[in-house]
C-alpha positions in Angstrom: -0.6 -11.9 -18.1 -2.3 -8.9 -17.1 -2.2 -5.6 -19.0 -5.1 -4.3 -16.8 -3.8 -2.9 -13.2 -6.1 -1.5 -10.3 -3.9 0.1 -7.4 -5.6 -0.2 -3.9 -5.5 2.3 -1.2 -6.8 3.7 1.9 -5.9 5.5 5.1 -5.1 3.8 8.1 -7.9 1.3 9.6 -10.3 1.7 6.1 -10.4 -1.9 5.8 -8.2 -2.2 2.5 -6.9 -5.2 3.8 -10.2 -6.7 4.0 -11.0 -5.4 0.6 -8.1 -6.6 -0.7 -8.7 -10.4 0.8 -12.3 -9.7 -1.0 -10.8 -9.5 -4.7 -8.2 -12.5 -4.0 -11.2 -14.9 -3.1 -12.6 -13.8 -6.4 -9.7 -15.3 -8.2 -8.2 -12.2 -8.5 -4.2 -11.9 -7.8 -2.7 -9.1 -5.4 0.5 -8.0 -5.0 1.3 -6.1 -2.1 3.6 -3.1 -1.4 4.6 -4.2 2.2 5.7 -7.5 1.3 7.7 -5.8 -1.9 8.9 -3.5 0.4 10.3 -6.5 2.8 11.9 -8.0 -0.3 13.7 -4.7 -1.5 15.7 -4.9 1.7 15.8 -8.9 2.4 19.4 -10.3 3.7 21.5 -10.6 0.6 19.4 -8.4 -1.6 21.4 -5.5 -3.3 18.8 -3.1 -1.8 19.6 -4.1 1.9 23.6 -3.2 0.7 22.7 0.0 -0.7 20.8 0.8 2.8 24.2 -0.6 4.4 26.5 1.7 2.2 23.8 4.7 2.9 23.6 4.2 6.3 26.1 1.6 7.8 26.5 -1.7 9.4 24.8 -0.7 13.0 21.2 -0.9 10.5 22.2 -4.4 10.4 21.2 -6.8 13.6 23.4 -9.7 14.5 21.7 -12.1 11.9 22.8 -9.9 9.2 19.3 -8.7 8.5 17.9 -4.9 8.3 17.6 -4.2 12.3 14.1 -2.1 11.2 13.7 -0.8 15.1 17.0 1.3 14.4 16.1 2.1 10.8 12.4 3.6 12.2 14.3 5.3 14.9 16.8 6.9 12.5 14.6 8.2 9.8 12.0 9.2 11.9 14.2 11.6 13.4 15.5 13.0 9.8 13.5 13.6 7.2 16.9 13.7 4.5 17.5 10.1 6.4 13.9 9.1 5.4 14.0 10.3 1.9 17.4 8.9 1.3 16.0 5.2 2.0 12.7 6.0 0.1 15.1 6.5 -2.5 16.6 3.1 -2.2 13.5 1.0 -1.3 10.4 2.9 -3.1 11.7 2.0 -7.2 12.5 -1.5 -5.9 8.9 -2.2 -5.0 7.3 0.1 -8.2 9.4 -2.1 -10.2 8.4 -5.5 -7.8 4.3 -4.9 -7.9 4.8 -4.0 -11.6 6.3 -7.6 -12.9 4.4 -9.4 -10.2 0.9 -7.8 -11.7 2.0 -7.9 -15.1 2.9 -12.1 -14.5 -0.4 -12.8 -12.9 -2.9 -14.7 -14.1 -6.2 -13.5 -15.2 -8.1 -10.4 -17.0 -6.7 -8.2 -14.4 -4.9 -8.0 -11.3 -4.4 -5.7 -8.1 -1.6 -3.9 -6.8 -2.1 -2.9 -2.9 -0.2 0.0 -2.3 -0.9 1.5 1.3 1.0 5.3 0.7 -0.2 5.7 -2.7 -0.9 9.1 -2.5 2.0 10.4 -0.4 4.6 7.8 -3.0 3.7 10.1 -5.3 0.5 8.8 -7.0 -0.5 8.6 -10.7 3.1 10.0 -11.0 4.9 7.3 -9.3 2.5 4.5 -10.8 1.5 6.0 -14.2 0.8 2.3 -15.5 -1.8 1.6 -13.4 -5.4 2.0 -15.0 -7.4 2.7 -12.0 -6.9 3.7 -8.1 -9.3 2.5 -6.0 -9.4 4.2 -2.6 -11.0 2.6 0.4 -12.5 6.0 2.0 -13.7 6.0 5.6 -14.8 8.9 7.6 -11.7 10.2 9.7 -13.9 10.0 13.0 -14.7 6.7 12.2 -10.8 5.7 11.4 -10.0 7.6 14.8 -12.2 5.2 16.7 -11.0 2.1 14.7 -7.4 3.4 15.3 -8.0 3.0 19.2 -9.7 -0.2 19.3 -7.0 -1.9 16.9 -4.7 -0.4 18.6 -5.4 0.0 22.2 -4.0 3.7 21.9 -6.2 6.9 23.4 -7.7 9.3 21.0 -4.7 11.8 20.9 -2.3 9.2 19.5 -4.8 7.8 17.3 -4.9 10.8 15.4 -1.4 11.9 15.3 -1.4 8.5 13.2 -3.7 9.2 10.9 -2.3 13.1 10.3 1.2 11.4 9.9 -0.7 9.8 6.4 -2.2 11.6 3.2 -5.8 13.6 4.1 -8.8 12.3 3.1 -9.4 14.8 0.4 -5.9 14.1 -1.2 -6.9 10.6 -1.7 -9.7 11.0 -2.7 -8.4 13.3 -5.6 -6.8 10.4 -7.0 -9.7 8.1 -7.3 -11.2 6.7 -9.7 -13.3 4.4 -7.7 -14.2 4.7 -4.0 -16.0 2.4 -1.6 -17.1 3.9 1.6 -16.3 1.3 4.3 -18.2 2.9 7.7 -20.6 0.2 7.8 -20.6 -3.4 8.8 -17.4 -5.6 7.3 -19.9 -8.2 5.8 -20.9 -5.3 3.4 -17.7 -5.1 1.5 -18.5 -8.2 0.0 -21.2 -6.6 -2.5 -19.0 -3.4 -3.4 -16.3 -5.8 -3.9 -18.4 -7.9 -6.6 -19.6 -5.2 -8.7 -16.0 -3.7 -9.1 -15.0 -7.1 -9.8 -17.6 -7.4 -12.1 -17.0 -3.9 -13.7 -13.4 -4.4 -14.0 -13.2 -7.5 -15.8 -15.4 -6.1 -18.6 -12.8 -2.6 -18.5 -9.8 -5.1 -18.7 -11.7 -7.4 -21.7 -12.4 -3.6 -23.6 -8.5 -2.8 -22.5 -7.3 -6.1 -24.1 
């Protein structure tokens, strides 16, 4: 069971995926906010019938499942619409990457949480005891952006303004790795957290 929490985040295309995937072939267990997110709202789940009762049946595709084209297109268009379903889904995936990180194995464990800082950051997750933020200059995000994405320079960077700055990320940190370089170099930042964090988490315990 793991007392000792580190929350992951990064702007779009920072590689905090690839980080991520670095700490889980360490042993280390991640839970991640996407797939908690995809839970809060699975067919069945009270959170999808809270979204129904918010919102109505046409959410709902023909399979009885969240139809999450229409949901995008809905709250996109209105931000009360978008903080109404934050509302609904955002507690149900604190609540999901708290139990799954406090039943994990091991001195510590990871919670990868894209939209830390605009969810509300040390305030919406004041039990976790460090924020690591995968940092990446924005011109170098811009160009990753485009090449990921096969979308020209304009778009790109409406999608990375549509996120938290730089700077307000960074304001949250405790620990940062700066991934501009080469992907086969997040291996060694990777280690040395590791390596740092499991003597935090045996001083924690």
């Amino acid at each position: 069971m793991s007392e000792f929490i580190v929350g992951i985040t990064g702007g779009i295309a920072s590689g905090k995926t690839e980080v991520t995937r670095c700490f889980e072939s360490l042993g280390v267990a991640v839970a991640d906010a996407d797939h908690a997110a995809r839970l809060a709202v699975a067919a069945g789940s009270p959170g999808l019938a809270e979204v129904v009762a918010a919102f109505g049946p046409e959410m709902l595709d023909a399979d009885g499942n969240l139809d999450r084209a229409a949901m995008r297109r809905h709250v996109f268009a209105d931000d009360i619409a978008r903080r109404r379903l934050e509302a609904i889904v955002h507690p149900r995936v604190r609540a999901a990457l708290r139990d799954a990180c406090a039943a994990a194995p091991g001195p510590y464990a990871i919670a990868a949480i894209p939209l830390l800082a605009e969810g509300g950051g040390r305030d919406a997750y004041p039990w976790l005891s460090r924020i690591l933020v995968v940092d990446v200059p924005v011109d170098v995000q811009r160009s990753r952006v485009m090449s990921r994405d096969r979308v020209d320079a304009e778009l790109a960077q409406r999608m990375i303004a549509a996120q938290a700055t730089r700077d307000q990320r960074l304001a949250i940190a405790d620990d940062v790795i700066v991934n501009d370089g080469p992907i086969e170099a997040l291996a060694a930042h990777v280690v040395a957290l590791d390596r740092r964090y499991r003597a935090m988490a045996a001083a924690h315990a």
